[in-house]
N, C-alpha and C positions, 0 to 999 in steps of 0.2 A: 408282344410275345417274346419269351426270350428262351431259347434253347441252344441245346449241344449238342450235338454229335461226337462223339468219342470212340475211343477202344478202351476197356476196362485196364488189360495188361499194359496199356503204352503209358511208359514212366513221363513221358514228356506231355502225356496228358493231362496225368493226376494232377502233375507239380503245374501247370496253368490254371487248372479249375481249381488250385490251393492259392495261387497267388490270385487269380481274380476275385474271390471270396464272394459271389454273388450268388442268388442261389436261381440255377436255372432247370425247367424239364431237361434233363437228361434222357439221352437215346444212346443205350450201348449198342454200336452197331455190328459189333458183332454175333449178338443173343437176338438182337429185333433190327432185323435188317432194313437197311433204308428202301423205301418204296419208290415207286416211277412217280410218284404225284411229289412225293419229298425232294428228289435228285431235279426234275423240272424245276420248282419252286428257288433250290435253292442255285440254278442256272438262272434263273431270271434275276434272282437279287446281285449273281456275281459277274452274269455278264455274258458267261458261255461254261459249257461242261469242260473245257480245258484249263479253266483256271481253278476248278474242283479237283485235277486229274495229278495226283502225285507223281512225279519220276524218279522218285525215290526206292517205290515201291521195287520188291527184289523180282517180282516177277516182270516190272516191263523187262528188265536183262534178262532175264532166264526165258522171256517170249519173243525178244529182238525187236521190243514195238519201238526202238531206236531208228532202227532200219524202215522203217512203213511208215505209210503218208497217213497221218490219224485224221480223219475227219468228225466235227462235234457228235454224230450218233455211234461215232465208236469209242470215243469218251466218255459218255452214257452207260454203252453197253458195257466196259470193263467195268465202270464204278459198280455198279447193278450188280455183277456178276462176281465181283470178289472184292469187298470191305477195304483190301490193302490198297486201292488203287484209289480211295479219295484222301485227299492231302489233310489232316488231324493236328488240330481237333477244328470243327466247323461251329460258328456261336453264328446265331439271328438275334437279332433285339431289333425289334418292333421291324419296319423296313431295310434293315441295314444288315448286313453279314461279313464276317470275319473267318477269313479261311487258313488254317495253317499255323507256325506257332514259330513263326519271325518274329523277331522281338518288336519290329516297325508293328506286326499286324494284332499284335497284345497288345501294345502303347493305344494304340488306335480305337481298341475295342475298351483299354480300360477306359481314356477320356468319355465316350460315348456312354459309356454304364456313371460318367460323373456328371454328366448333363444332370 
């Protein structure tokens, strides 16, 4: 399997799914929102729902989730609950996933698509 998760509008999206040049199911997650069976799934391949959990997003500041002890089901619950709050773009290829858009975690994900 090899899929995406994305935002359509996020320029640092595009320009990855242009330099990976592979072609994968795409999920614009903001028109077809990600499901509890997807956000589970892709918890299991990364480990935990915090390492899915952007802190970038503008709203953990403007909700002070700085200040609060997060525990994994409210990791869950923000991702679930607003698009901005998983870290972009998310690739799977076959068992394996790729979170985010470090330059380490593209390096990583291109070698894996050169297997």
């Amino acid at each position: 399997m090899r899929k995406v998760f994305h935002l359509a509008k996020c320029s640092t999206c595009q320009r990855i799914l242009t330099e990976v040049n592979w072609t994968f199911d795409k999920q614009e997650i903001r028109s077809q929102k990600i499901t509890e069976d997807q956000i589970d799934q892709m918890a299991d391949l990364a480990g935990s729902y915090q390492a899915l959990f952007s802190k970038r997003a503008i709203k953990y500041r403007t909700l002070n989730l700085k200040e609060k002890n997060l525990q994994e089901q409210d990791y869950r619950k923000y991702i679930l609950e607003d698009d901005t709050f998983l870290k972009r773009p998310v690739f799977i290829v076959d068992q394996s996933i790729f979170v985010g858009n470090s330059k380490s975690t593209i390096e990583a994900l291109q070698k894996k698509l050169d297997e």
